[in-house]
C-alpha positions as CSV (number, residue, x, y, z in Angstrom):
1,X,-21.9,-14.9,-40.6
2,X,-18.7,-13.6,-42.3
3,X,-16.0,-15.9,-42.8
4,X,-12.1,-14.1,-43.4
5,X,-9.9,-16.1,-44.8
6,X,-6.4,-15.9,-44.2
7,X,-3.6,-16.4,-46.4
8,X,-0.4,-17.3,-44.6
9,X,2.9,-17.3,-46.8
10,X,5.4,-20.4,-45.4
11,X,8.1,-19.1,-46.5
12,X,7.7,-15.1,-44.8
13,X,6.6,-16.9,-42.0
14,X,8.4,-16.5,-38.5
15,X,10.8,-19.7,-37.5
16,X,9.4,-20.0,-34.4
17,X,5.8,-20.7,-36.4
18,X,7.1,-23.5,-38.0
19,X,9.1,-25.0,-35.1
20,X,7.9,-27.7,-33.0
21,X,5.6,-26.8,-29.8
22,X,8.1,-28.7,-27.4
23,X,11.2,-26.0,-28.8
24,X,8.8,-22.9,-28.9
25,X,7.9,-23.6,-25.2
26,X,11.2,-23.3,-24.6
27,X,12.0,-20.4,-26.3
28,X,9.1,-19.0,-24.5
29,X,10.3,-20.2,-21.1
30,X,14.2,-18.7,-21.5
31,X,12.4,-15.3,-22.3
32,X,10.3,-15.5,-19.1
33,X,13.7,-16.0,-17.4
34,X,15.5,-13.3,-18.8
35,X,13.0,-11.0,-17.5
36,X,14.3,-11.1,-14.3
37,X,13.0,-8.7,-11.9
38,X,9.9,-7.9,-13.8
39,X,8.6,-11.4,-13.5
40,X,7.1,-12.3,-10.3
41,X,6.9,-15.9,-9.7
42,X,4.0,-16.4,-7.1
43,X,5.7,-18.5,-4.4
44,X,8.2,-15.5,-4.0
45,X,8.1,-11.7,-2.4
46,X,8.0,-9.4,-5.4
47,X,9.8,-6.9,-6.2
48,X,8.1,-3.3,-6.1
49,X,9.4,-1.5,-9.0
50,X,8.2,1.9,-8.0
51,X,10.0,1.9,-4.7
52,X,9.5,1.4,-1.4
53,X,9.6,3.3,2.3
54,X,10.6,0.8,5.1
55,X,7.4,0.6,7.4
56,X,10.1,0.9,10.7
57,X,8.6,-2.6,11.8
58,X,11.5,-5.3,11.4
59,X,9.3,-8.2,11.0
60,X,6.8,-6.7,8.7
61,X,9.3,-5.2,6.7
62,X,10.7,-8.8,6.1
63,X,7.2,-9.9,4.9
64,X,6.6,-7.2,2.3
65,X,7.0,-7.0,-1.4
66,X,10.1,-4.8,-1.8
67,X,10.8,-4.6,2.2
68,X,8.3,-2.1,2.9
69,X,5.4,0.2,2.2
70,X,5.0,0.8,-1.5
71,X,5.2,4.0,-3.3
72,X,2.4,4.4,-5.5
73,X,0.1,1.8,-4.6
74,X,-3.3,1.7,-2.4
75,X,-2.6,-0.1,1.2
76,X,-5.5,-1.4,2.6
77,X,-5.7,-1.0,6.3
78,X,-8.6,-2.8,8.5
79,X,-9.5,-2.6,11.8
80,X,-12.2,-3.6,13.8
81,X,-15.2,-1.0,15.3
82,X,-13.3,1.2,17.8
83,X,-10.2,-0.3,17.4
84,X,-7.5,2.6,16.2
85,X,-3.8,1.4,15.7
86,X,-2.7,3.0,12.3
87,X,-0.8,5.8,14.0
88,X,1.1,3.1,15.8
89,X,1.4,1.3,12.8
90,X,1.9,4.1,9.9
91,X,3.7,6.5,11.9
92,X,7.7,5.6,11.4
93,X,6.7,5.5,7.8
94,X,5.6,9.0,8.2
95,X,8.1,10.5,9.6
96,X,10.7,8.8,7.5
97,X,9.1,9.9,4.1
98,X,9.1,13.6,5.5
99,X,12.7,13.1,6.8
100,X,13.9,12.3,2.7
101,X,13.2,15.3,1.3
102,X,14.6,17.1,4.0
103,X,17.6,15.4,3.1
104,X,17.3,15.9,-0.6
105,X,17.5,19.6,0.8
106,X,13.8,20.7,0.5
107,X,11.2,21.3,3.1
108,X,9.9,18.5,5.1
109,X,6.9,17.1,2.5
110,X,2.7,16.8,4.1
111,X,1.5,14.0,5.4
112,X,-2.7,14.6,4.6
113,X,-5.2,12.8,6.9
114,X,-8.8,12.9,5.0
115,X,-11.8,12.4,7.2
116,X,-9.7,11.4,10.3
117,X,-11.9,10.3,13.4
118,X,-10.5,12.2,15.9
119,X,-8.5,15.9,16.2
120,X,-5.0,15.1,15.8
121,X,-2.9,15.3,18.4
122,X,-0.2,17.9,17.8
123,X,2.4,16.9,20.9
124,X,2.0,13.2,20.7
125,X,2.9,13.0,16.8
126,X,5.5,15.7,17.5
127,X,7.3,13.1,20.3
128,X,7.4,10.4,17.5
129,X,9.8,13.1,15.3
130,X,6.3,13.7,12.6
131,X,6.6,17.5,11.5
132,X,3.0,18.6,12.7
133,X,3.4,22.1,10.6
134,X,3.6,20.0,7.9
135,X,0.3,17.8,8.7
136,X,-3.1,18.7,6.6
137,X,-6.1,17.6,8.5
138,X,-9.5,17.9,6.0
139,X,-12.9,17.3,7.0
140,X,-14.3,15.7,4.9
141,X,-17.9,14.0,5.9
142,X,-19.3,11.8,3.4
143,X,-17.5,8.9,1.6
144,X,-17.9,10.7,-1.7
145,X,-16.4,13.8,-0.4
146,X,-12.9,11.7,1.3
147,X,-12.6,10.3,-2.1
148,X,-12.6,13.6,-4.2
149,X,-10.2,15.3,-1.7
150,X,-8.0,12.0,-1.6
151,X,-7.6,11.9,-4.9
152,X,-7.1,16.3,-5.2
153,X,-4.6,15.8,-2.8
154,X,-2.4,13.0,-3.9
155,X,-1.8,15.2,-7.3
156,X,-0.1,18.0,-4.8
157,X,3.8,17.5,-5.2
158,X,4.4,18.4,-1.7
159,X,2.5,15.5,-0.1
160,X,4.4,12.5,0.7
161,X,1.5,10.8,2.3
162,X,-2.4,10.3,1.9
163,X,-4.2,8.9,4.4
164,X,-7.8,8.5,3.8
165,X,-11.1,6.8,6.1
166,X,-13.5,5.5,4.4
167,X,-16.3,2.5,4.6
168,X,-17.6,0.6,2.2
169,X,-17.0,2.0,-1.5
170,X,-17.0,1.2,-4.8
171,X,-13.9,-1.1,-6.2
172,X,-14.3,1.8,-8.7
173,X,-13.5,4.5,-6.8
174,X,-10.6,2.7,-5.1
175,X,-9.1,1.9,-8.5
176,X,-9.2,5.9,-8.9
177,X,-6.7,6.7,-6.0
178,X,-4.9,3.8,-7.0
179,X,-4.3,5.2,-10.0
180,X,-3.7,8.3,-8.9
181,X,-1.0,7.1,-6.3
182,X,0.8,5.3,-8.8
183,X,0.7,8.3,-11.4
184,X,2.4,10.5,-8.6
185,X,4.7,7.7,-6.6
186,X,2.4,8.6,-3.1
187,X,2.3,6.5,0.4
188,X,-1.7,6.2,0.5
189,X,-3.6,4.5,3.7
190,X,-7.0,3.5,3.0
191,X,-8.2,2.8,6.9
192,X,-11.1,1.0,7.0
193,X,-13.7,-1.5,8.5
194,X,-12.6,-4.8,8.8
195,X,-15.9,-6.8,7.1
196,X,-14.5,-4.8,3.9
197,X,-11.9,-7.6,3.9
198,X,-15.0,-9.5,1.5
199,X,-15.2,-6.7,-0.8
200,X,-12.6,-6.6,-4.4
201,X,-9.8,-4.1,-4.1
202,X,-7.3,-2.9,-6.3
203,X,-5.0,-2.3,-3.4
204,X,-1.4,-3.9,-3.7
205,X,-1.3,-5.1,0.0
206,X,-4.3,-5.5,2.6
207,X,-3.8,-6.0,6.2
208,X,-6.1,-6.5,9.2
209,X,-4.4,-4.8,12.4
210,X,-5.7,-5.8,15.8
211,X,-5.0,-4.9,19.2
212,X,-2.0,-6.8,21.8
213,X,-2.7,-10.1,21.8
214,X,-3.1,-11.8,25.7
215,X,0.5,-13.1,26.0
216,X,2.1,-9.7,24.2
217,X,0.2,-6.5,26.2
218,X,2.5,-4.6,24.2
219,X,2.2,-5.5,20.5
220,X,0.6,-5.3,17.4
221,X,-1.1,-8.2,16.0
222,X,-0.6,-8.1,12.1
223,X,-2.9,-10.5,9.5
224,X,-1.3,-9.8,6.0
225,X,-4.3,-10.6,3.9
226,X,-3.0,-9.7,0.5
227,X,0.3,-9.1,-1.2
228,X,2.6,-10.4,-4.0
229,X,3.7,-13.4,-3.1
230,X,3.3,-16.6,-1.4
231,X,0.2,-16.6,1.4
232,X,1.2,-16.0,4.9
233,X,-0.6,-18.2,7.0
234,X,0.4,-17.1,10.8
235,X,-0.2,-13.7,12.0
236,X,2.3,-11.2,12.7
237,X,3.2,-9.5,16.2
238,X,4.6,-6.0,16.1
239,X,6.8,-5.0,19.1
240,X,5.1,-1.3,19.7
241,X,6.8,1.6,18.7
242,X,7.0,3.7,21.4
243,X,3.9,5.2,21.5
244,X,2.0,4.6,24.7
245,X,-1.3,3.2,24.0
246,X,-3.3,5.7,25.4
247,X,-2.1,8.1,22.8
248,X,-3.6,5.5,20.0
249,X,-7.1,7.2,20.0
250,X,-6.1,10.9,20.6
251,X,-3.7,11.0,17.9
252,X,-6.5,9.8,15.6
């Protein structure tokens, strides 16, 4: 075993080594405070520094970091077998990040869908103002393969939006699009099965999105399972957003 020593010269020392624990706390605690924004306390919303795009849902909106869906962070979205609500969910978000660069004065941005269940349904997402010509649909099979295209895709500078289905996978490879996201300021959708609410994610919010509950046919039943800031205990109940149900599936 080596022992260092370590010389330490009193009087080139820093003040605040020599001052008493009860004043450096202090010190320490009026520096937390003039951090402001960049300090989250955890029985508050944070703030999201990169940005937001309002989710078009009032009530969820009012219950996420920033006041919507963050820009360059992994949202976790799980549903159970057979169930498919994200288009009812996701879509106002959607549109509304292709409607912003069209009025920044460019062309509408992509919204990519990576190993989507079902043929997207052209007219339906059309009705609910998404530009369809500006939709890429890629087939992707295996996990592996919706994971390299996800992450391909999210470094394009015309998409505004990655969704991507996928099962059980590696926190690893999550962490990748995450960073990936982040690095480019991307919506990204990770839909999923609902036991992967037991699994470790990187993502910055995870929800588990149900079907009407009995006393609200026409609604949206919202568990927010992760986010910054203090633990929501009830579930949420989304008015829907006028997208008949039968359109849930087809569109997917």
């Amino acid at each position: 075993m080596v022992l260092r020593a370590v010389w330490v010269d009193e009087e080139a020392a820093p003040a605040a080594a020599t001052a008493p624990p009860a004043r450096r706390h202090r010190a320490d605690l009026a520096s937390w405070v003039q951090a402001g924004d960049a300090l989250w306390r955890a029985d508050t919303l944070a703030n999201q520094s990169c940005g937001v795009v309002a989710s078009g849902h009032a009530l969820l909106d009012a219950q996420l970091p920033g006041g919507g869906w963050p820009l360059g962070g992994l949202c976790d979205i799980l549903q159970d077998p057979g169930s498919h609500h994200e288009w009812q969910l996701l879509l106002p978000a959607l549109a509304a990040a292709q409607a912003e660069s069209f009025a920044h004065g460019t062309t509408p941005s992509w919204v990519a869908l990576i190993g989507a269940p079902y043929t997207p349904f052209g007219p339906g997402l059309a009705a609910r103002t998404l530009d369809v010509t500006r939709l890429l649909w890629v087939q992707a099979q295996t996990p592996a393969e919706r994971l390299w295209a996800a992450e391909q895709v999210l470094r394009c500078a015309d998409v505004a939006a990655v969704l991507v289905w996928l099962g059980l996978v590696p926190t690893a490879a999550l962490r990748r699009l995450q960073m990936a996201a982040h690095s480019q300021a991307k919506l990204l959708f990770a839909l999923r099965p609902v036991n992967a609410r037991h699994s470790a994610s990187p993502a910055l919010l995870r929800l588990r999105v149900a079907g009407p509950p009995d006393d609200a046919p026409d609604a949206l039943r919202i568990d927010l399972l992760k986010r910054r800031g203090p633990p929501l205990t009830d579930p949420l109940v989304l008015p829907r957003w006028g997208f008949p149900r039968a359109l849930d599936r087809v569109a997917a």
